[in-house]
DSSP file (Angstrom, degrees, kcal/mol; ACC not computed):
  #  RESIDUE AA STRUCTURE BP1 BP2  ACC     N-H-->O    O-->H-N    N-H-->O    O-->H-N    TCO  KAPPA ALPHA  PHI   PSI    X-CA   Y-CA   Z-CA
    1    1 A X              0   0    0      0, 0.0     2,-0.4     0, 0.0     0, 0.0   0.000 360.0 360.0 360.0 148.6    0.0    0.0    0.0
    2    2 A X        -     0   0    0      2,-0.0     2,-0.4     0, 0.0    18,-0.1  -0.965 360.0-163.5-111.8  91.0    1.3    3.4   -0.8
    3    3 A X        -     0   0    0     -2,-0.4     2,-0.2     1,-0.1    18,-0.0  -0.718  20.3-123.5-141.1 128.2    0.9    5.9    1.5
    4    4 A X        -     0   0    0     -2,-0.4    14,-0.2    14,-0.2    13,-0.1  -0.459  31.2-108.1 -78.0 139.6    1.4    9.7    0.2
    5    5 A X        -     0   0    0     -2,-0.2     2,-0.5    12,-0.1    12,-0.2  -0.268  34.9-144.4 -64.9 148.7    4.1   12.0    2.0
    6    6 A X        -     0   0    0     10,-0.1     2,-0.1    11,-0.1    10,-0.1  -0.975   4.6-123.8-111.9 127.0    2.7   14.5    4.1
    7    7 A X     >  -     0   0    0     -2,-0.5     4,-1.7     8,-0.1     5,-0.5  -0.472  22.8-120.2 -65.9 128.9    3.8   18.3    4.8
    8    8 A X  T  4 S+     0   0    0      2,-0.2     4,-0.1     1,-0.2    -1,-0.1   0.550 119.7  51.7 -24.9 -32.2    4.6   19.9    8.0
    9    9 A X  T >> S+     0   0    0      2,-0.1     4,-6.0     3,-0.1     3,-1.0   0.943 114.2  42.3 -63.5 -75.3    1.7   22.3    7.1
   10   10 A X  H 3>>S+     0   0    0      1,-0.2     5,-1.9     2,-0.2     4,-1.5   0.812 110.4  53.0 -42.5 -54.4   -0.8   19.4    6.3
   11   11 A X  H 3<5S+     0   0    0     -4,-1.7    53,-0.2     1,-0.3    -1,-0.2   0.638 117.2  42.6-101.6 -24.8    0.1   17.2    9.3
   12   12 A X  H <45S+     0   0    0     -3,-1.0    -1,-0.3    -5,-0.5    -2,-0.2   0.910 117.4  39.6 -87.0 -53.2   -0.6   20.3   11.4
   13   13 A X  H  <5S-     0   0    0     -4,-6.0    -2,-0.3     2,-0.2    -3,-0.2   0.784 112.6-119.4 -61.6 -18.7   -3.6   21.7   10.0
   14   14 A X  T  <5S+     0   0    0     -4,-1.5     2,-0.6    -5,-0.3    -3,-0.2   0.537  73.4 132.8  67.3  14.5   -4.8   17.9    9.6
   15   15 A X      < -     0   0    0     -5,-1.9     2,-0.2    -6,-0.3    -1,-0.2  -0.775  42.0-161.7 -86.8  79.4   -5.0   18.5    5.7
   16   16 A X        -     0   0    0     -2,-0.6     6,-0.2     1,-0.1   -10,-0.1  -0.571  27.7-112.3-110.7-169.1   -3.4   15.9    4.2
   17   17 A X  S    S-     0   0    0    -12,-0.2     2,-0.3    -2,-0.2    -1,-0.1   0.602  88.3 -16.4 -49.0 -23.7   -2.1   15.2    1.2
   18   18 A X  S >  S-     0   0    0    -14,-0.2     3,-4.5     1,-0.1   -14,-0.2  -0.806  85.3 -81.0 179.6 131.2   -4.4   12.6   -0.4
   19   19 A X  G >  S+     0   0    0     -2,-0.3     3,-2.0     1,-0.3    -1,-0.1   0.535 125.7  48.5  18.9 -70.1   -7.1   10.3    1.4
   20   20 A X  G 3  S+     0   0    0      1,-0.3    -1,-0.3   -18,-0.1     4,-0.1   0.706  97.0  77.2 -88.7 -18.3   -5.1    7.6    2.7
   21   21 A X  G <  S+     0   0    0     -3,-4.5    -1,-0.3    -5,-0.1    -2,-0.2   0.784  72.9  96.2 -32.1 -55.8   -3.1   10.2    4.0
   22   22 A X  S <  S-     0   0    0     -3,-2.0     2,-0.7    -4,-0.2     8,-0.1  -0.249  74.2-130.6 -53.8 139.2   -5.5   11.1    6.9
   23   23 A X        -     0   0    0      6,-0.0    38,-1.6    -9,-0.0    -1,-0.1  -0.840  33.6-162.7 -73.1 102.8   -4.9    9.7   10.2
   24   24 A X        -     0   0    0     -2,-0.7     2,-0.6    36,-0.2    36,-0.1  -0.266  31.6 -84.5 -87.7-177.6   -8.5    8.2   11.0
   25   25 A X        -     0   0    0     34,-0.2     3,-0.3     1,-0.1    -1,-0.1  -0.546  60.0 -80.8 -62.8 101.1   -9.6    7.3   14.7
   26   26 A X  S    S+     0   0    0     -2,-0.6    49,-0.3     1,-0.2    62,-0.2   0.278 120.7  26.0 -26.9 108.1   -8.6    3.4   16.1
   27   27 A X  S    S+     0   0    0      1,-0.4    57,-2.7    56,-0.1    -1,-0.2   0.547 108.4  71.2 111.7  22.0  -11.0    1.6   14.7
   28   28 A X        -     0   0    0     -3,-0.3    -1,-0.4    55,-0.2     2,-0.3  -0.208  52.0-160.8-126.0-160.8  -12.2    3.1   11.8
   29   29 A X     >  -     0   0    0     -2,-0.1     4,-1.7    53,-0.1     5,-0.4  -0.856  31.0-103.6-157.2 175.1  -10.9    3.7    8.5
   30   30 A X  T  4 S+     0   0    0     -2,-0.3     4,-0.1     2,-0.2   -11,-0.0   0.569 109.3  65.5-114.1  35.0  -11.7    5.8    5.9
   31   31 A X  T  > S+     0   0    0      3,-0.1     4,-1.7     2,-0.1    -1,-0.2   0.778 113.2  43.7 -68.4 -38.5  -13.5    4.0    3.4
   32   32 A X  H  > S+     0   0    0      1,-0.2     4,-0.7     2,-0.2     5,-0.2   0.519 111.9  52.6 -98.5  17.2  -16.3    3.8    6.4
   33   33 A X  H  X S+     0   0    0     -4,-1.7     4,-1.1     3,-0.2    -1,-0.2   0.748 108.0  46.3 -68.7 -36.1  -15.9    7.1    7.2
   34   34 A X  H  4 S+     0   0    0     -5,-0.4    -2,-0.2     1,-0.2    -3,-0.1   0.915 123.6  40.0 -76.5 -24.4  -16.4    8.2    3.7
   35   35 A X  H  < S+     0   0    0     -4,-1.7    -1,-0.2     1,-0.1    -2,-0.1   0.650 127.6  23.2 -51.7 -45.8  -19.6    5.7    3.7
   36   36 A X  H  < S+     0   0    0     -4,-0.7     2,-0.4    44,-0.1    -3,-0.2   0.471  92.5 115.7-130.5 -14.3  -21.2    5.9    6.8
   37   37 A X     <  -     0   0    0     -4,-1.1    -4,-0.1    -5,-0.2    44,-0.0  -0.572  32.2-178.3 -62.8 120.4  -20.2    9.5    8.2
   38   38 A X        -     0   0    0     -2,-0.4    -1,-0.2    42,-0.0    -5,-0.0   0.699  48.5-114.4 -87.2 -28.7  -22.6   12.4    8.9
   39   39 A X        +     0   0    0     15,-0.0    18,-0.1    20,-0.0    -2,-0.1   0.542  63.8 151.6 109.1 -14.7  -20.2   15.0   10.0
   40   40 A X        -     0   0    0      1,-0.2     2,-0.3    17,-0.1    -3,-0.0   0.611  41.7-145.3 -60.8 -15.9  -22.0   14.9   13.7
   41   41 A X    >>  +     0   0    0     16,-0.2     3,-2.1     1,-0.1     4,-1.3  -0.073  64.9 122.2  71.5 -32.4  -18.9   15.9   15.8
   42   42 A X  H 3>  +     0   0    0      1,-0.3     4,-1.6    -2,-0.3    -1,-0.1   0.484  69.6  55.4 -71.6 -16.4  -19.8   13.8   18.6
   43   43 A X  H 34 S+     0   0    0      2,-0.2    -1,-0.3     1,-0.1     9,-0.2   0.740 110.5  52.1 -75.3 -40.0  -16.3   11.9   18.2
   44   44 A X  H <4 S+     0   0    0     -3,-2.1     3,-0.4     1,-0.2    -2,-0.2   0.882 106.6  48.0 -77.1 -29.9  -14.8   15.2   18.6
   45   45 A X  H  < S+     0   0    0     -4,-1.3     2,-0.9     1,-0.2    -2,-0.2   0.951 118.2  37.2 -58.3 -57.0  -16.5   16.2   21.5
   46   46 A X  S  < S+     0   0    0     -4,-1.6     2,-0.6    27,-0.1    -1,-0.2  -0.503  74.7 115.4 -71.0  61.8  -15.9   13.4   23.4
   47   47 A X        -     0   0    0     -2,-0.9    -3,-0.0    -3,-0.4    -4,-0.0  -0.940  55.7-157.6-153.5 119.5  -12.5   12.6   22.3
   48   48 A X  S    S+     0   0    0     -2,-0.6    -2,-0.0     1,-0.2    -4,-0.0   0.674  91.5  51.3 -86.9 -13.4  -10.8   13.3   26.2
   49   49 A X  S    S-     0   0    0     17,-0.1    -1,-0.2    18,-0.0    19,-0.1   0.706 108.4-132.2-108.8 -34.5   -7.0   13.9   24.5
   50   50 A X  S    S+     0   0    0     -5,-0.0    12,-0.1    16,-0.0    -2,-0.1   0.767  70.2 118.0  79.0  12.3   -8.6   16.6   22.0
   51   51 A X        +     0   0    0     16,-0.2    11,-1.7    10,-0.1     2,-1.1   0.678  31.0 104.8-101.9 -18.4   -7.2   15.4   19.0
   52   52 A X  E     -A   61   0A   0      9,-0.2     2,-0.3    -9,-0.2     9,-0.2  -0.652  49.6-176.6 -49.5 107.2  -10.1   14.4   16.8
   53   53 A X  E     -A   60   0A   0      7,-1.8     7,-4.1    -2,-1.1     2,-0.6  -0.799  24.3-132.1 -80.5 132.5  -10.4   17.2   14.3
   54   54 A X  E     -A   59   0A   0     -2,-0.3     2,-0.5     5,-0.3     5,-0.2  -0.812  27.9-169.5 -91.5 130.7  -13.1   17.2   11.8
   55   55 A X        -     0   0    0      3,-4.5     3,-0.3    -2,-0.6   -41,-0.0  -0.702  67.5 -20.8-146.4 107.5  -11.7   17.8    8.2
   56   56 A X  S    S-     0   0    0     -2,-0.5    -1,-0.3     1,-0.2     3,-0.1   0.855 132.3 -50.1  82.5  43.2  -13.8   18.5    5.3
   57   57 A X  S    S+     0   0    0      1,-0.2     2,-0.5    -3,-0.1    -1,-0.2   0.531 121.2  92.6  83.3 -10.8  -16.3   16.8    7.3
   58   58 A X  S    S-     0   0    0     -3,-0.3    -3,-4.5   -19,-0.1    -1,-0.2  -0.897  75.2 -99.1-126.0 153.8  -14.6   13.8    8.3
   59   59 A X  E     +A   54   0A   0     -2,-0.5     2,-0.4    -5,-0.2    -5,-0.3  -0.099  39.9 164.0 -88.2-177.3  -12.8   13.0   11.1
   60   60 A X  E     -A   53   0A   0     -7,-4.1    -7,-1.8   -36,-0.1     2,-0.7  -0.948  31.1-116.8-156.5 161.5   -9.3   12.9   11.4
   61   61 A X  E     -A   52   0A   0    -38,-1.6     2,-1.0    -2,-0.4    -9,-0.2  -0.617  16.7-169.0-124.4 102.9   -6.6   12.9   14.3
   62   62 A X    >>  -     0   0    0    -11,-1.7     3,-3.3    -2,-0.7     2,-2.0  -0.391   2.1-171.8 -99.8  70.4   -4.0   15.6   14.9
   63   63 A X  T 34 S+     0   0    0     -2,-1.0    85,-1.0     1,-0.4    83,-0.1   0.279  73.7  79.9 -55.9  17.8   -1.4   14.5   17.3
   64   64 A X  T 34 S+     0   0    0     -2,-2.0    -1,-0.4   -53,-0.2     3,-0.1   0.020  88.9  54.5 -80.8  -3.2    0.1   17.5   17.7
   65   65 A X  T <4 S-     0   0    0     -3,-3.3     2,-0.3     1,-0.9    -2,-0.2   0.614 128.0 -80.4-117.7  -8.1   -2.5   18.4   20.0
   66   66 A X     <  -     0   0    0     -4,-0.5    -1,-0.9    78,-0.1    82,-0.2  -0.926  61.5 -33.1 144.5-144.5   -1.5   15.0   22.0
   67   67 A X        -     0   0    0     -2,-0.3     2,-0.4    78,-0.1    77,-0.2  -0.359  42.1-128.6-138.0 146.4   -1.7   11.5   22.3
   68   68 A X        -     0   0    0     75,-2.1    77,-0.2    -2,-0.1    -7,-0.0  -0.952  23.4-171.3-100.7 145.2   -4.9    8.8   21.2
   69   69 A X        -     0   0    0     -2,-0.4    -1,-0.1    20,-0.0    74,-0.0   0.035  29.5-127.3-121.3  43.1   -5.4    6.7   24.3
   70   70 A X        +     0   0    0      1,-0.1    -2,-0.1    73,-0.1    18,-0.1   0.615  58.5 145.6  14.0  43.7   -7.7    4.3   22.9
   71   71 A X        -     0   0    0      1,-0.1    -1,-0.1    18,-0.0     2,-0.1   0.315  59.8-123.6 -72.4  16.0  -10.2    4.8   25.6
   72   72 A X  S  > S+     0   0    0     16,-0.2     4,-1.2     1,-0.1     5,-0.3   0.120  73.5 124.0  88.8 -53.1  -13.2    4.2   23.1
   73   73 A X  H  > S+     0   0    0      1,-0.3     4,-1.4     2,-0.2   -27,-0.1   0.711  75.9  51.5 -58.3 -27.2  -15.1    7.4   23.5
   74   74 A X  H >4 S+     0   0    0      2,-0.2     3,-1.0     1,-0.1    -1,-0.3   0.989 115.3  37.1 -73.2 -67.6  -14.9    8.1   19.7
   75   75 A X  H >4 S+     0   0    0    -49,-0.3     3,-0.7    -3,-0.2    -2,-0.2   0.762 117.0  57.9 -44.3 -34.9  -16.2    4.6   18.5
   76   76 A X  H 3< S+     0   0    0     -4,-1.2    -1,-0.2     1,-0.3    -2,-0.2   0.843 110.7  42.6 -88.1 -21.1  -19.0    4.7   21.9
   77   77 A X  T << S+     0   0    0     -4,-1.4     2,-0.5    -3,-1.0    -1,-0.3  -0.074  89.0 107.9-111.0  39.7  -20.7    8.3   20.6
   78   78 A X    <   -     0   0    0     -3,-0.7     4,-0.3     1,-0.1    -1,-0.1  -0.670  46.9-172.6 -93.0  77.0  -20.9    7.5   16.9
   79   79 A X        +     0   0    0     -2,-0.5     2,-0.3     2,-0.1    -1,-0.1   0.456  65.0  76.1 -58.1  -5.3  -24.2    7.0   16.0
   80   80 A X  S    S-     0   0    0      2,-0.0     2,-2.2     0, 0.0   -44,-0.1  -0.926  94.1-109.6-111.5 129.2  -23.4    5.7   12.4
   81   81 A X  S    S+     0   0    0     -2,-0.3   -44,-0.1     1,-0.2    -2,-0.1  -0.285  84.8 113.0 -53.6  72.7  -21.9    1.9   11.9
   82   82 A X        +     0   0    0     -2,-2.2     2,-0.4    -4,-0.3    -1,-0.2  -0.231  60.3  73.9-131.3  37.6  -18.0    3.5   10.9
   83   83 A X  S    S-     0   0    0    -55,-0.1     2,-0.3    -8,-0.1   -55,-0.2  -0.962  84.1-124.8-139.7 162.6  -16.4    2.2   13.9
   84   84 A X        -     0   0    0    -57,-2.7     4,-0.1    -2,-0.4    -9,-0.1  -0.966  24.9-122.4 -93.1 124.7  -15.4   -2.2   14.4
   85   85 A X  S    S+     0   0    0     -2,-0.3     3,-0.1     2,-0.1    -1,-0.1   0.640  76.8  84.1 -25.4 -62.0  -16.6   -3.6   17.0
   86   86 A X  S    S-     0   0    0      1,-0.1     2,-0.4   -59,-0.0    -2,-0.2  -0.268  85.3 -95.8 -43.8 137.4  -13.9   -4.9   18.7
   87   87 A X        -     0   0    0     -2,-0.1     2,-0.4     2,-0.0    -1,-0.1  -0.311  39.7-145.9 -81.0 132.7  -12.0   -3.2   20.9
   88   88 A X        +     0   0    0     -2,-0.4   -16,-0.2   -62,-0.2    -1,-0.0  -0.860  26.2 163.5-112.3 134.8   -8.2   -1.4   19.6
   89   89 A X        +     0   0    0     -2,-0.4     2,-0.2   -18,-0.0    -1,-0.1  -0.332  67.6  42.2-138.3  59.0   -5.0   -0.8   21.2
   90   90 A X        -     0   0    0     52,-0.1     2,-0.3    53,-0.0    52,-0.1  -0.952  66.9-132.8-179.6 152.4   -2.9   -0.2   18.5
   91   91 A X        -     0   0    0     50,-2.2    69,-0.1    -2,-0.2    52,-0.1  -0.929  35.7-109.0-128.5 175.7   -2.8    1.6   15.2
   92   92 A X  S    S+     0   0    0     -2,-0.3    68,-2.1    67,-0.1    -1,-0.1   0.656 100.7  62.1 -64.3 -22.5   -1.5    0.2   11.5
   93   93 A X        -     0   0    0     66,-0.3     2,-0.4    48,-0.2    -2,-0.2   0.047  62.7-156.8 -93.8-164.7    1.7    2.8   12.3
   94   94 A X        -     0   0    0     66,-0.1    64,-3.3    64,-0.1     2,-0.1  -0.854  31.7 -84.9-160.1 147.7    4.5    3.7   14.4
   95   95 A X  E     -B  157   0B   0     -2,-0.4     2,-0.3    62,-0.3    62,-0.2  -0.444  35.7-166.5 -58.1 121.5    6.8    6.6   15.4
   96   96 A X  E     -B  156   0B   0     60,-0.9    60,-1.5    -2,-0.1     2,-0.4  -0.960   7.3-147.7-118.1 128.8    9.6    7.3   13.4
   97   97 A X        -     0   0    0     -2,-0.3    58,-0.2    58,-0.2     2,-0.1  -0.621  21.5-144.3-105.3 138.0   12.6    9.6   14.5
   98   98 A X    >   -     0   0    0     56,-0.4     3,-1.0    -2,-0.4     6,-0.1  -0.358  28.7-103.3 -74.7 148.1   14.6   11.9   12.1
   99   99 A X  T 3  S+     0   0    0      1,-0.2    55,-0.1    67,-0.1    -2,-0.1   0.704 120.3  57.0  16.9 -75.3   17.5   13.2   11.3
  100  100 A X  T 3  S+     0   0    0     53,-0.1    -1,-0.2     4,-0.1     5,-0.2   0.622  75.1 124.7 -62.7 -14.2   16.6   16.4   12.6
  101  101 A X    <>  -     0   0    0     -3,-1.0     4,-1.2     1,-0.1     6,-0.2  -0.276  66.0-131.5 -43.8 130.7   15.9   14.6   16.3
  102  102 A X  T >4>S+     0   0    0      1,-0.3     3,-3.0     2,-0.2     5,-1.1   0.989 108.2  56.2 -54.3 -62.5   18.5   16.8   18.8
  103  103 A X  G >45S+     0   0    0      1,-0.2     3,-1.1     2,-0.2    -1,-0.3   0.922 109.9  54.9 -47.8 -37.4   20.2   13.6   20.5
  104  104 A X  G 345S+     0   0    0      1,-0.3    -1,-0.2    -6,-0.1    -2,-0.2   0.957 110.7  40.4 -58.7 -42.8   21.0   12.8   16.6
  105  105 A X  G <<5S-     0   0    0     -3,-3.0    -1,-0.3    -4,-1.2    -2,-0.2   0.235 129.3 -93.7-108.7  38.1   22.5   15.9   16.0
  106  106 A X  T < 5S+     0   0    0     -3,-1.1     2,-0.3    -4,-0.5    -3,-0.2   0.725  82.1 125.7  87.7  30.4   24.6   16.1   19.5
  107  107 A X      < -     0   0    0     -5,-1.1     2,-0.5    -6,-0.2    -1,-0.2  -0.902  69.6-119.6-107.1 144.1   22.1   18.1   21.6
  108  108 A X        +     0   0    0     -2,-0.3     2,-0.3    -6,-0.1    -6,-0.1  -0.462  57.0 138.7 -89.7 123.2   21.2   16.5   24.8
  109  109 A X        +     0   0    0     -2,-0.5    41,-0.0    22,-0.2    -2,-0.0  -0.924  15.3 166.4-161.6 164.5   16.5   15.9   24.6
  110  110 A X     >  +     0   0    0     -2,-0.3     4,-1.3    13,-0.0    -1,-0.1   0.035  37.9 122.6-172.1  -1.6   15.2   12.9   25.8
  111  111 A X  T  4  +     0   0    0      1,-0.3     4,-0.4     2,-0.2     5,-0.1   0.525  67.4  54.3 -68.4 -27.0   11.6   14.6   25.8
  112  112 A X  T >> S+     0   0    0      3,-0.1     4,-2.9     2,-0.1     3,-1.1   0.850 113.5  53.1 -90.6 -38.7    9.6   12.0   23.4
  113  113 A X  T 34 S+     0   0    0      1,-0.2    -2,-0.2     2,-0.2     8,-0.2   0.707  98.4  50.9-102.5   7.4   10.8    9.5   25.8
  114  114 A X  T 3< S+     0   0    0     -4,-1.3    -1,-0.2    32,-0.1    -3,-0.1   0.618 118.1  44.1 -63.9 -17.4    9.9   10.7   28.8
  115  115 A X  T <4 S+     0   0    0     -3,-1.1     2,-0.3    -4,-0.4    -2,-0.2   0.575  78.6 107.9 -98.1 -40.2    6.0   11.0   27.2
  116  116 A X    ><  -     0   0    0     -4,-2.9     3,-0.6     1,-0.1     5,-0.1  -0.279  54.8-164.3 -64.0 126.1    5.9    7.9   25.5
  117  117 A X  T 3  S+     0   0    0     -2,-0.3    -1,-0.1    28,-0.3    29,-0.1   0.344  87.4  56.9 -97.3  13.3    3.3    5.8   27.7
  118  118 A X  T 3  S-     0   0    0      3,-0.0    -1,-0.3    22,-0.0    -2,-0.1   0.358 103.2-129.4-108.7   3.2    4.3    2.4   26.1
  119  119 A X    <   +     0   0    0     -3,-0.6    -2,-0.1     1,-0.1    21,-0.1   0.809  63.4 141.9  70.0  15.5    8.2    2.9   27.1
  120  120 A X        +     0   0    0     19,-0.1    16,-2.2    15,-0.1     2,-0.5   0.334  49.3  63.0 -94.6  23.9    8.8    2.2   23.6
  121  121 A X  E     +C  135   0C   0     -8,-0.2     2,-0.2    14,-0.2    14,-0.2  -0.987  60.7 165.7-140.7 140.9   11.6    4.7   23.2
  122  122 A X  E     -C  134   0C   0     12,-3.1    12,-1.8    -2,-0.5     2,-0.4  -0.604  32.7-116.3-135.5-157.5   14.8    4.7   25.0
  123  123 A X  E     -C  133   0C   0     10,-0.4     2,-0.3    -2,-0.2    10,-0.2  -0.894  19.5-163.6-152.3 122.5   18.5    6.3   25.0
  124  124 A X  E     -C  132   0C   0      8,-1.9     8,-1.8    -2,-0.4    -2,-0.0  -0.989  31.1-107.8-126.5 144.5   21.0    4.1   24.5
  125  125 A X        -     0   0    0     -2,-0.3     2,-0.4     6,-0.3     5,-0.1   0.070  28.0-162.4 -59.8 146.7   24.5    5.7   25.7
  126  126 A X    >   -     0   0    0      3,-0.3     3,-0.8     0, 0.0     2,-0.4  -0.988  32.3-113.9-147.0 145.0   27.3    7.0   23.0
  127  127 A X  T 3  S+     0   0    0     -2,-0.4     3,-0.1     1,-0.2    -2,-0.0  -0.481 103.3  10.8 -79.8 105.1   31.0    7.6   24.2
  128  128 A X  T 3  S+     0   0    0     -2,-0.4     2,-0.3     1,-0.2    -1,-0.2   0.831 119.1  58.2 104.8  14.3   31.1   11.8   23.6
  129  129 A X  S <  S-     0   0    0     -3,-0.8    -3,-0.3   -22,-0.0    -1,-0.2  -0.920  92.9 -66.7-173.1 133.9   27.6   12.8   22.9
  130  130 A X        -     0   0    0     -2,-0.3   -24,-0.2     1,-0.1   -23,-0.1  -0.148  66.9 -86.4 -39.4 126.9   24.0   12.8   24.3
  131  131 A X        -     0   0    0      1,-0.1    -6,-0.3    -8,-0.1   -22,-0.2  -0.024  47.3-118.7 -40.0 109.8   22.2    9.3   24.6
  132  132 A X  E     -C  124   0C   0     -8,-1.8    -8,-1.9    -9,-0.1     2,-0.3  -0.345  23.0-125.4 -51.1 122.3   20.3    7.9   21.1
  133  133 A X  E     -C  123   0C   0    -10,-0.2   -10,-0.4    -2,-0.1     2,-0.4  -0.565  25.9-151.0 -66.0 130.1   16.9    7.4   21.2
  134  134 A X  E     -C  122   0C   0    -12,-1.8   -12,-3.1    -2,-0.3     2,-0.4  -0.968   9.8-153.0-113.7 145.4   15.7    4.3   20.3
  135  135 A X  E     -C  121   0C   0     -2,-0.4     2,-1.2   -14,-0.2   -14,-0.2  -0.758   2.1-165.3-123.8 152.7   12.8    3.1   18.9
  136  136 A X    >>  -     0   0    0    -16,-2.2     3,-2.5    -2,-0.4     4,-1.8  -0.677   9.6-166.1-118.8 108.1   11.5   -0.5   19.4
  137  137 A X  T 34 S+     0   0    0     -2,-1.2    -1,-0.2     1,-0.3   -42,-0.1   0.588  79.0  68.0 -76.0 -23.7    9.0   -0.8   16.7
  138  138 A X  T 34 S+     0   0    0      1,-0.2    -1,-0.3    -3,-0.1    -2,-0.1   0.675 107.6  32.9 -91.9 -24.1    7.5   -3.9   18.3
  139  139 A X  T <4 S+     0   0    0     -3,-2.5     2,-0.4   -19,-0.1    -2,-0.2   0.779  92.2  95.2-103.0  -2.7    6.0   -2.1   21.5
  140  140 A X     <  -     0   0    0     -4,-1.8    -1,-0.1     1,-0.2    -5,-0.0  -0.317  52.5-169.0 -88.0 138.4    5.1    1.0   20.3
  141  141 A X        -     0   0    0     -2,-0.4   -50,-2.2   -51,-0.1   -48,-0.2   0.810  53.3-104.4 -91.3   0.3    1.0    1.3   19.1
  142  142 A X        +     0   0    0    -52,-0.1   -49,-0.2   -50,-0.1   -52,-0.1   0.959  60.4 165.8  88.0  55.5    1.5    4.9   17.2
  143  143 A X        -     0   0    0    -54,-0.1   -75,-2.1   -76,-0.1   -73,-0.1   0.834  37.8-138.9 -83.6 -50.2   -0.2    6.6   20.1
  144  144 A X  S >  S+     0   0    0    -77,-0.2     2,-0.8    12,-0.1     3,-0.7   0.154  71.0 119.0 101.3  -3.1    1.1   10.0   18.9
  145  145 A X  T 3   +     0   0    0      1,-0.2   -28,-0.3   -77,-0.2   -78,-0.1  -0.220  68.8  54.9 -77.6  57.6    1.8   11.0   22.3
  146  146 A X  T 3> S+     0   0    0     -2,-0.8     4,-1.7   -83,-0.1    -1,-0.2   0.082 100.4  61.2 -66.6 -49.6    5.8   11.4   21.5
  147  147 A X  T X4 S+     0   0    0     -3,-0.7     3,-3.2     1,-0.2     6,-0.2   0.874 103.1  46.8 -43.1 -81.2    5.3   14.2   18.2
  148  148 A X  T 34 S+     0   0    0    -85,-1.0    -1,-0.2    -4,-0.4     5,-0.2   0.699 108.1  57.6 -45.7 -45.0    3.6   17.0   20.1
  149  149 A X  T 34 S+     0   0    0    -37,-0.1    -1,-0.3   -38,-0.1    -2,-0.2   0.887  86.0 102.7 -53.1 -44.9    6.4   16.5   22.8
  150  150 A X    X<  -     0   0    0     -3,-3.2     3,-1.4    -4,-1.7     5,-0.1   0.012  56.4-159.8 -28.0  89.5    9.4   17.2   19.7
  151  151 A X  T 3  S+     0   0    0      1,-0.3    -1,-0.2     2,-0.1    -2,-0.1   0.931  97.2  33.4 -60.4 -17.0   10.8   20.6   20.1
  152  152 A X  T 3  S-     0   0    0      2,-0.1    -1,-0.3   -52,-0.0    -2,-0.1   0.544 103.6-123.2-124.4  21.1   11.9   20.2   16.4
  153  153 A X    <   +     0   0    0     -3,-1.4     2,-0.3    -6,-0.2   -53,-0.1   0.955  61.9 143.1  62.1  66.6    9.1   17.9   14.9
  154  154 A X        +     0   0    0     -7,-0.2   -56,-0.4   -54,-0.1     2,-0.3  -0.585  49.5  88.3-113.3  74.5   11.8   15.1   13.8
  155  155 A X        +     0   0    0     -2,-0.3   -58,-0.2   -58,-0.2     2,-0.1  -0.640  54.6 157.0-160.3 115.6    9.1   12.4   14.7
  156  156 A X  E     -B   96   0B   0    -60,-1.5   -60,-0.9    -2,-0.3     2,-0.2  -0.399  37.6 -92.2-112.0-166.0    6.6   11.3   12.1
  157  157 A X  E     +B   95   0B   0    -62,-0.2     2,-0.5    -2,-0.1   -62,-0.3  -0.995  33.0 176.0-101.2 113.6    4.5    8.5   11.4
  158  158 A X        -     0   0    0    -64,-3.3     4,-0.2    -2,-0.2     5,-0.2  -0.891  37.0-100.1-125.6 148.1    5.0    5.2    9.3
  159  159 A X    >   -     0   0    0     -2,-0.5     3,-1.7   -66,-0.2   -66,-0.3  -0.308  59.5 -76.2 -69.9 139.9    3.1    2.3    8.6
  160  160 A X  T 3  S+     0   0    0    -68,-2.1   -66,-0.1     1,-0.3    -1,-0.1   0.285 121.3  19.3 -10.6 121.2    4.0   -1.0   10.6
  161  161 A X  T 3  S+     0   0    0      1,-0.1    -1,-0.3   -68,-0.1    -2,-0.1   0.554 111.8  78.3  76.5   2.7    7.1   -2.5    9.3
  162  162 A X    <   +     0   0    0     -3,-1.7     3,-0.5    -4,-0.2    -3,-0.2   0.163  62.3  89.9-111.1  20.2    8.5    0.7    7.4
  163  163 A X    >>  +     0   0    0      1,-0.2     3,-0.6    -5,-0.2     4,-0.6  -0.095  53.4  93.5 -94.5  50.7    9.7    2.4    9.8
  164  164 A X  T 34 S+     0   0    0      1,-0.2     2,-0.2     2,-0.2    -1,-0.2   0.694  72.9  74.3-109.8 -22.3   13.2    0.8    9.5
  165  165 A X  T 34 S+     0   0    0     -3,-0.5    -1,-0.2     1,-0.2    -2,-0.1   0.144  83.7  74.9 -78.0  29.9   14.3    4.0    7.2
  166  166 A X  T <4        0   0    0     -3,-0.6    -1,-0.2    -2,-0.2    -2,-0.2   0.835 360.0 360.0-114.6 -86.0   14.2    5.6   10.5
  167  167 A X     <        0   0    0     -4,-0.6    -2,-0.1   -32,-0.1    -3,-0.1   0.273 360.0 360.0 -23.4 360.0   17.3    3.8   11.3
């Protein structure tokens, strides 16, 4: 699957680049958004983190504003069948850290992994330089809660199993 790059602009405003682009809500996607969505808000109200954005009518999830913490509340006030049943604690993605990440380029931050509530980034030590973050692709569910935290936005998203161009 092919997943179009997104711009600092987009990813902030929650505009992105093409469809498949959007982050939807755990447990939705947006074929049944685009199917079974009125537009009601009610995901956005109740959404306790604040990150649901409605965009162009549908929703969408802006992790810049924090973290999803798959408590449900979007899937339990949807009055239209766009959510699966089953319960999710995980999303199709993961955090990936850049280039631009400080500890990469020899400034001492440690700030995505203080935040991250799966533990799934750590510092491993380097002789002369501030500790590397690492990220261990297998616990993290792509919570978001790391971006907002990124004084210098080096932390995206990538789907499961591509984040290795991280490296």
């Amino acid at each position: 699957m092919s997943h179009a790059p997104m711009s600092r602009r987009q990813f902030l405003s929650g505009r992105p680049a093409a469809a498949d682009g959007r982050i939807c809500p755990p447990g939705t996607s947006m074929e049944a958004l685009a199917a079974a969505c009125t537009g009601c808000g009610r995901c956005e109200e109740r959404c306790p983190t604040k990150i649901i954005r409605l965009v162009d009518g549908l929703p969408s999830l802006a992790f810049m504003r924090g973290e999803c913490t798959f408590c449900g509340e979007c899937a339990a006030s949807c009055p239209q069948p766009v959510f699966i049943a089953e319960r999710i604690d995980r999303f199709a993605h993961v955090a990936a850290i850049g280039d631009t990440c400080l500890a990469k380029r020899g400034i001492t931050c440690q700030s995505c992994g203080e935040v991250c509530p799966q533990q799934a980034i750590r510092f491993r030590p380097r002789i002369g330089g501030p500790f590397l973050p690492e990220l261990r692709t297998e616990i993290c569910n792509g919570c978001g809660g790391c971006i907002a935290s990124c004084p210098v936005n080096a932390i995206t998203l990538q789907p499961y199993g591509m984040e290795a161009a991280d490296a």
